[in-house]
C-alpha positions as CSV (number, residue, x, y, z in Angstrom):
1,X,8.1,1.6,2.4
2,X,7.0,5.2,2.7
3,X,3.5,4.3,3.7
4,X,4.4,2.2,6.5
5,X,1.9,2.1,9.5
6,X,0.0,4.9,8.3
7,X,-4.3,3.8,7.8
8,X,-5.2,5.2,4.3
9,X,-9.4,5.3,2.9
10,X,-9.7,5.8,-0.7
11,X,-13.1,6.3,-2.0
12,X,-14.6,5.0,-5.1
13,X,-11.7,2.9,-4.7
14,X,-13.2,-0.6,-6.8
15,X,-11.9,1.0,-9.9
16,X,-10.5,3.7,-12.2
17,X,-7.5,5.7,-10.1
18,X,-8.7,5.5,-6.9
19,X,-8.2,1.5,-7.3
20,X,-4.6,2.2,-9.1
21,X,-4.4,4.7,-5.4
22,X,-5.0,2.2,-3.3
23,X,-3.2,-0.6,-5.4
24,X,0.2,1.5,-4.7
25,X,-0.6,2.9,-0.8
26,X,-0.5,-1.3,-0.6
27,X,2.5,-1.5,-1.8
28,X,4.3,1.5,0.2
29,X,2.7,-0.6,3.1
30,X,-0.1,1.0,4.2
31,X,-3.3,-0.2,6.2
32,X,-6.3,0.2,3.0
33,X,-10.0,1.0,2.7
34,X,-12.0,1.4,0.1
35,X,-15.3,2.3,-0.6
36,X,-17.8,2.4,-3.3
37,X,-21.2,1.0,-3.8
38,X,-21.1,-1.6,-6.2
39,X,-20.0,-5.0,-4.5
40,X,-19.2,-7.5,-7.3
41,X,-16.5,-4.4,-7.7
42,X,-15.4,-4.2,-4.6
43,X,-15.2,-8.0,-3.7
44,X,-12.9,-7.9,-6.9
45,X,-10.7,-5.2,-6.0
46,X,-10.0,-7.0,-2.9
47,X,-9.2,-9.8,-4.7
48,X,-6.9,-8.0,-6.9
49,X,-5.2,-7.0,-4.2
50,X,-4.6,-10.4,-2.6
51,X,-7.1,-9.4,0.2
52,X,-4.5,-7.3,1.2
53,X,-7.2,-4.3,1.7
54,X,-10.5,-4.1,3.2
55,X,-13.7,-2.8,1.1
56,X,-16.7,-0.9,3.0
57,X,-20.0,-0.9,0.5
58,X,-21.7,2.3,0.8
59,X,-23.3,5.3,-1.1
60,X,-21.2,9.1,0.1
61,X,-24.6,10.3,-1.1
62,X,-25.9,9.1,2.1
63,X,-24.7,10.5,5.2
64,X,-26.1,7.6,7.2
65,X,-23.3,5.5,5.2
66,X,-21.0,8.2,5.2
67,X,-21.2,8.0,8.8
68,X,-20.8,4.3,9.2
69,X,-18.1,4.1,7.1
70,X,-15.9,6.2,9.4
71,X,-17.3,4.3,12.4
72,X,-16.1,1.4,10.4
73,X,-12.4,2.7,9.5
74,X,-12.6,4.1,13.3
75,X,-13.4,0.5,15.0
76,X,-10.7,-1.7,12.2
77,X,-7.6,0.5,12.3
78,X,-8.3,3.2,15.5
79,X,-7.0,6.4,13.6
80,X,-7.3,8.0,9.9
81,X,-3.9,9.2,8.1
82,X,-4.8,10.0,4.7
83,X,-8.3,10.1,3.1
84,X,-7.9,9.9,-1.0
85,X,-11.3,11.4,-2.4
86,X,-11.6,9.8,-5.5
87,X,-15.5,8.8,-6.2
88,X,-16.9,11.2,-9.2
89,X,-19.6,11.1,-12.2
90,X,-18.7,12.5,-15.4
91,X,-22.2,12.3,-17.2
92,X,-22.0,14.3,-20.9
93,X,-25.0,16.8,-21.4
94,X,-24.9,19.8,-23.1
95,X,-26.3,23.5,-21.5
96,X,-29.5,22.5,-23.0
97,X,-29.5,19.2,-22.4
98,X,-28.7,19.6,-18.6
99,X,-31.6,18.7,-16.2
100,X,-32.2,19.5,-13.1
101,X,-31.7,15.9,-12.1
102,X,-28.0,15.5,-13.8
103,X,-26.9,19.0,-12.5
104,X,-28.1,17.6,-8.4
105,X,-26.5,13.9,-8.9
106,X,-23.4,15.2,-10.7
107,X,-23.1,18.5,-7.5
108,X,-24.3,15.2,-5.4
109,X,-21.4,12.9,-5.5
110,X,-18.6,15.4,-6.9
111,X,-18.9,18.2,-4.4
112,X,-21.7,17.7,-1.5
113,X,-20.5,14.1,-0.9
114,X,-17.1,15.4,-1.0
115,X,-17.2,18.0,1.5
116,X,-18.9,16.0,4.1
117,X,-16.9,13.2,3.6
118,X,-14.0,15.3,4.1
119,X,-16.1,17.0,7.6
120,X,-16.4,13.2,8.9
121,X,-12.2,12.4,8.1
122,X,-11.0,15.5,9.6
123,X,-12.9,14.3,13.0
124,X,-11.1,10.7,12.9
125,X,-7.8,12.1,11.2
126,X,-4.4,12.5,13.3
127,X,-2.4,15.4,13.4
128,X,0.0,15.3,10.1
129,X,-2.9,13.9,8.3
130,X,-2.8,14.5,4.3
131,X,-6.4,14.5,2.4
132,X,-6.1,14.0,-1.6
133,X,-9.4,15.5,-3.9
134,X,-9.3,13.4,-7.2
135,X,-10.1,16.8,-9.5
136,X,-9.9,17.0,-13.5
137,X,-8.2,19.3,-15.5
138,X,-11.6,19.8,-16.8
139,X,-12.3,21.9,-13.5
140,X,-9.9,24.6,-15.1
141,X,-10.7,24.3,-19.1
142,X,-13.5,24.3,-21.4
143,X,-15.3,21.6,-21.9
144,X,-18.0,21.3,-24.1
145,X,-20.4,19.4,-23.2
146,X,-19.3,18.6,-19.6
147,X,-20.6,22.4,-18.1
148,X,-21.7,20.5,-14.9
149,X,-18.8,18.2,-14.2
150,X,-16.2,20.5,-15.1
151,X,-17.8,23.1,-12.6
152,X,-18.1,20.1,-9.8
153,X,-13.9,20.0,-10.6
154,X,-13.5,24.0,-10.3
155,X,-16.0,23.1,-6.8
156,X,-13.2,20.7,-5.8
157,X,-10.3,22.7,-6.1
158,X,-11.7,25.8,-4.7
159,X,-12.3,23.5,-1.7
160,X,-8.7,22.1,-1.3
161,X,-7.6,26.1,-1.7
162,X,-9.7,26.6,1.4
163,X,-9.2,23.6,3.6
164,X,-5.4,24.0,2.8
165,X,-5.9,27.0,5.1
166,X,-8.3,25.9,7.4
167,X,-7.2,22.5,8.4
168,X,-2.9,23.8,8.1
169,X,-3.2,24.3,12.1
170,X,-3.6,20.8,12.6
171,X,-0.8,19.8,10.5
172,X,-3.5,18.4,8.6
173,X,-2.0,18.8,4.5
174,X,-5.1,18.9,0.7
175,X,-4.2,18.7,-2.2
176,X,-5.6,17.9,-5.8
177,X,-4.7,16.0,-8.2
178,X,-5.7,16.8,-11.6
179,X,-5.5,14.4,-14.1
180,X,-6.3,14.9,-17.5
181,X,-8.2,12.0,-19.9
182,X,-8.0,8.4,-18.0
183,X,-9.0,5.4,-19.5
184,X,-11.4,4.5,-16.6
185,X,-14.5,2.7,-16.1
186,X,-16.2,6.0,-15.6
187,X,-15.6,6.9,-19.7
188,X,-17.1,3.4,-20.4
């Protein structure tokens, strides 16, 4: 098992990919966590799972639950080997049709949550750490209709470019992964 031993956190992890993420760091035997806010999901992903990970409710919007949460994976399992970003909002709205308020929570959760999400891992995370950003193909394409979400995905990937380099001292490895269209919950 190439996971063995290591203590993985996958946000937005009920559902979508980062559930099928979590689903398969179980199977390569690592120690899971995942997050997300909705509990009926997370009870069921647990479930799912044969209880074989442990689910943390909490909003990466808030950086008192951002907080606890690492507190949380800190206290359970004592270290952090791989963080697996995968919570996002793909909302359709046209240019015109973008409001202030879609543009803040879609910037909210797919990049501001992100990067001090990431801050709080890199504090907990061992030397030889790997971090994963969930991205989108849209982040490099046009994609009518989706200006704010695909700019969030260009946000993501300029970030992994950067922490690449800042973090590579440490031994500490980002990367995205950039899937194209997923049947998720998140189209539904």
């Amino acid at each position: 098992m190439k996971l063995e031993g290591k203590v993985a956190l996958v946000t937005g992890g009920s559902s979508g990919i980062g559930l099928a993420i979590a689903r398969r760091f179980v199977q390569e035997g690592a120690h899971v966590f995942i997050t997300g806010r909705r509990e009926a999901q997370l009870a069921a992903a647990v479930t799912l799972t044969g209880g074989r990970i442990e689910a943390i409710a909490g909003d990466l919007t808030s950086a008192d639950d951002v907080a606890r949460l690492f507190d949380t994976v800190q206290a359970r399992a004592g270290r952090l080997d791989i963080l697996v970003n995968s919570s996002g909002v793909a909302e359709p709205a046209s240019l015109e049709e973008t409001s202030a308020e879609h543009f803040d929570r879609t910037f909210g959760l797919n990049v501001r949550a992100m990067v001090f999400t990431v801050q709080h891992a890199v504090k907990h995370m061992i030397e030889g750490g790997a971090i994963v950003l969930v991205g989108s193909i849209a982040g490099g394409m046009a994609n009518p209709g989706y200006g704010a979400y695909s700019a969030s995905k260009a946000a993501v990937r300029a970030y992994a470019r950067t922490w690449s380099s800042e973090l590579a001292p440490r031994g500490i490895r980002v990367n995205t992964l950039s899937p194209g269209p997923t049947d998720t919950p998140m189209f539904d």
